[in-house]
N, C-alpha and C positions, 0 to 999 in steps of 0.2 A: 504494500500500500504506500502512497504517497505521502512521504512524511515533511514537516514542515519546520521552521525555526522561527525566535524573534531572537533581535540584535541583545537584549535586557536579559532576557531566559536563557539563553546558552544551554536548551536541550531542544531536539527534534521530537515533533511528535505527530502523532497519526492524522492524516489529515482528517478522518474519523476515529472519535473515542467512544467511549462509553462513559454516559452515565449512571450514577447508582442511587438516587435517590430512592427509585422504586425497590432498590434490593432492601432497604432500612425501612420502611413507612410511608403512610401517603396515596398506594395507589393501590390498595386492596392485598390479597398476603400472599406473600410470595415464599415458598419452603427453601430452609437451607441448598436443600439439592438443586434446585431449580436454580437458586441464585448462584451456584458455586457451577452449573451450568452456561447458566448467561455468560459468566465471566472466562469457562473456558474458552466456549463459542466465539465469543469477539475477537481474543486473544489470539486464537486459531486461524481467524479470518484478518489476522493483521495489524490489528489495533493495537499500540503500544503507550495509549493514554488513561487511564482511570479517575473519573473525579467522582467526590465523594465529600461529606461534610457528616462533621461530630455529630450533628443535629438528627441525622438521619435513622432512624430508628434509636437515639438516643445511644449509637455507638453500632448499631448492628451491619450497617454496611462499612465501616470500618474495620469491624473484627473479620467480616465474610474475605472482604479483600485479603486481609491479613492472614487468614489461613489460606487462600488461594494463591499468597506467592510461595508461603512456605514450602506450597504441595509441589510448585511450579522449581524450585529448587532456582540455589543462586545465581548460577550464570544465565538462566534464563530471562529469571524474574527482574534482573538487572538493566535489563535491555526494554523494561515498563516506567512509565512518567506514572507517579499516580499523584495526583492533588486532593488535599481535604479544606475542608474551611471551618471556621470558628466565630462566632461573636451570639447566635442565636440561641442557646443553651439557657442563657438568664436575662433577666433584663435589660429593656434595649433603652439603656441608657448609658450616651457617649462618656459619666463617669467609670464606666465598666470597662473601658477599652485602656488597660493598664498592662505594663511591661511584665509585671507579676501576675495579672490574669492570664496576660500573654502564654507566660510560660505555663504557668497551670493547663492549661486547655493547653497547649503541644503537646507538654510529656503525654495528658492523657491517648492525643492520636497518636503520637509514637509507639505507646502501650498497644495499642489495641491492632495499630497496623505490622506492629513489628517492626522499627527501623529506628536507628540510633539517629536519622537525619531524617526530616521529611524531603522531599520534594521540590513541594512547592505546597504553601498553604496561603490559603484567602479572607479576609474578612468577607462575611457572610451577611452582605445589603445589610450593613448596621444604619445607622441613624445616618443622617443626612451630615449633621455636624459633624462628625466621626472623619468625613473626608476631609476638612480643611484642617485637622488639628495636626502642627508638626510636631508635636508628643506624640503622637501616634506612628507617626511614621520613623522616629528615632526610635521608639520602642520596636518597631518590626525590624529596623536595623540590628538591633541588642538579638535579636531571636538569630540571625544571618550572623555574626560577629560569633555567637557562643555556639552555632553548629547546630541548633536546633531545626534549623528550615536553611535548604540549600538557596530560596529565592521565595520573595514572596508578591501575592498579586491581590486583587479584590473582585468581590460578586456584586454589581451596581442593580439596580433598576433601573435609573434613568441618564440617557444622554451626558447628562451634563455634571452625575456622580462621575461616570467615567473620565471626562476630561480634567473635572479637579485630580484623579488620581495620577492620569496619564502626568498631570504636569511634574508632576512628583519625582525627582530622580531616578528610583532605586524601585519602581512598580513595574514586576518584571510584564505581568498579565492582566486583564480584564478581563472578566466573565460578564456576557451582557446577552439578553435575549435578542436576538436576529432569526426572523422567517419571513416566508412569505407573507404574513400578518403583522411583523414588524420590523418596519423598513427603517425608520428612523435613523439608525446607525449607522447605516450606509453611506449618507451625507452627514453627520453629524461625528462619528467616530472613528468610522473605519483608516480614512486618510490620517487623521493623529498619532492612531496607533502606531499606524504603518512609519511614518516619519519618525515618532520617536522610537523606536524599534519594541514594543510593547507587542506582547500576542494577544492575539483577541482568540476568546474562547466562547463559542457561541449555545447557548445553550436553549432550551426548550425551543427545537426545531423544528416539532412537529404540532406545535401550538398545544400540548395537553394532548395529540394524539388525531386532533381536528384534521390535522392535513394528510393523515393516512385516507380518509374519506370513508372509513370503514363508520361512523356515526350517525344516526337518524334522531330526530326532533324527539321521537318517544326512548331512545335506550335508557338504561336505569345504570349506575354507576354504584356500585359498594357502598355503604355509609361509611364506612374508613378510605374513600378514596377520598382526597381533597376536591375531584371533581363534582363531587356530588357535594361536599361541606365549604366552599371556599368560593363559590360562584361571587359570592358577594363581598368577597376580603372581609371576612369576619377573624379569621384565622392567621392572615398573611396577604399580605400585597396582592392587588387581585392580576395585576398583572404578570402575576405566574401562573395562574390558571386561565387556562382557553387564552392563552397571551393578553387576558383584560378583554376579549373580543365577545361581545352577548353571545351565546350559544347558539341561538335558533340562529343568528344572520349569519354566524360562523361554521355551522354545518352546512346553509344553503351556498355559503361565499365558498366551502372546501368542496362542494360538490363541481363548482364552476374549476376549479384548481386539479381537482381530477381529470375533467378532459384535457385536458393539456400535458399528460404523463406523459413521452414518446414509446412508440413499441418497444414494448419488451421490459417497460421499468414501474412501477408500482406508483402510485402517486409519493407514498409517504419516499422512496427514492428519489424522487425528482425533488422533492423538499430540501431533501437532504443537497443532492446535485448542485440543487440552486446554492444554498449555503454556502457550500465551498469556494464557489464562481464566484464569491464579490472580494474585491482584490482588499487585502487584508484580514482575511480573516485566517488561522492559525490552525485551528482545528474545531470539530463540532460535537456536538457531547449529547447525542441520542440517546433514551434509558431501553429498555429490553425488558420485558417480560419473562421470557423464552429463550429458546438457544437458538430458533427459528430467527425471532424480529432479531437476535443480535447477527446472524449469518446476512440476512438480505439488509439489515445496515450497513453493513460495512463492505456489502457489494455495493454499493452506491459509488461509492470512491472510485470504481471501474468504469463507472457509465461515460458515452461520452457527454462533450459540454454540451450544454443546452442552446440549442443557436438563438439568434437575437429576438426571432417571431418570437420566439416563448418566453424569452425573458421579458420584452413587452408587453406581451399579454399580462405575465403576474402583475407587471405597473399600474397594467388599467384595471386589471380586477382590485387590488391596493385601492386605489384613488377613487374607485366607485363605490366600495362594499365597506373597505377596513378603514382606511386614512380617517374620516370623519369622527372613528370610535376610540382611536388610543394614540395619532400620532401627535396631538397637543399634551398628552398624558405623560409618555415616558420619554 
């Protein structure tokens, strides 16, 4: 698979990853085996990225990782990025964002992932204030300095969290939602990153699942899925569920999104496809159910590009359906 770099991170990584929220909570229950499948699966199909956050079943996709490199043995599991994130554990309040909470929350992902070094670790969409403060970011230094985190990055919501971080020295990465339902980044982020040599890590690709097309007005979602509890950000930013996009106008706008698949590739592929194709972005971080959705994700990265009629198309369907509902938002 095509692997990628930024100038700040100084590691290559898949230009397809895997996400693991759904291996920890959130999206209805997923068996140790299954998840310790997902993670083969990807792995197998190429993938040499892992993200993941404390938060996630309150350590559960942490640990599932973490016994899946052990199994994967050293020189293999070495040749793996895997990123976790930290700030969402307690309250979200920017007094919490301390060099000694800091380290608290590492050792614990170190614990659980198994590694004397992380990665790469992220604040995890903390508070808004949390970006400007340079106490925060000299404390993420102390974590890089004492060997606890090889680089560190952040998870934004919005446009313009990303750009106070980018401005930041020493931010090797951005995590920001990028799909076909949210475009905003593309003019707003993607060229900054790219300039200051910052990876962007795009995540919730397939909008909640929206843009597989696999979705009707009446399916019923788990009550432990956030899709079914978070429609209304009661829980968490609603812009991670259905990307902030109503559902009903989100199902009928991904039905439009599916005709536009080319032979031979799935919609929720051509989502993916598109993602990759906008210059700057780094790699993209699909979650898996199955060993299936992770095998035909990570064929994505094989398809060819998407030519230009298609990429226009998703703009007019954007600027007819989606634009009006989230791109003043994030």
């Amino acid at each position: 698979m095509e692997e990628r770099t930024a100038g700040r991170l100084g590691r290559s990584l898949s230009v397809i990853g895997l996400g693991t929220w759904q291996l920890g909570a959130d999206w209805g229950q997923v068996a140790e085996e299954d998840a310790l499948a997902v993670l083969a699966a990807a792995v197998d199909s190429g993938v040499t990225f892992l993200d993941t956050a404390d938060v996630y079943g309150d350590g559960r996709s942490e640990r599932l990782i973490g016994a899946f490199l052990r199994g994967l043995g050293s020189a293999r599991a070495g040749g793996i990025v895997v990123a976790t994130k930290m700030g969402r554990r307690g309250p979200q309040d920017p007094a919490e964002f301390t060099l000694d909470n800091f380290r608290r929350w590492n050792d614990r992902s170190r614990e659980f992932l198994g590694v004397e070094t992380l990665d790469l670790v992220q604040l995890h969409c903390p508070p808004g204030a949390v970006f400007s403060s340079a106490a925060v970011y000299e404390a993420l230094d102390a974590l890089v300095a004492e060997k606890r985190t090889a680089a560190y990055g952040v998870s934004v919501e919005t446009c313009a969290e990303a750009l106070e971080a980018i401005a930041r020295p020493h931010v090797a990465s951005v995590q920001i939602i990028i799909n076909p339902f949210r475009q905003k980044p593309l003019t707003e982020v993607l060229g900054a990153a790219r300039e200051a040599g910052v990876a962007v890590i795009a995540r919730v690709p397939l909008a909640s699942g929206l843009l597989s097309g696999r979705y009707r007005h009446d399916t019923v979602f788990a009550p432990e899925d956030h899709r079914a509890y978070n429609r209304d950000g009661s829980s968490f930013d609603v812009g991670e569920t259905f990307s902030g996009v109503d559902y009903d106008t989100g199902v009928e706008a991904a039905a439009e999104f599916a005709a536009l698949a080319p032979e031979g590739a799935t919609p929720a592929q051509t989502a993916l496809r598109w993602v990759i194709q906008q210059p700057g972005v780094t790699t993209v971080i699909p979650g898996a159910r199955n060993a299936g959705q992770a095998r035909a994700n990570s064929a994505a990265a094989a398809l060819p590009a998407l030519p230009e009629a298609t990429l226009e198309a998703v703009r007019e369907l954007y600027d007819r359906r989606i634009r009006p509902l989230v791109h003043h938002r994030w």
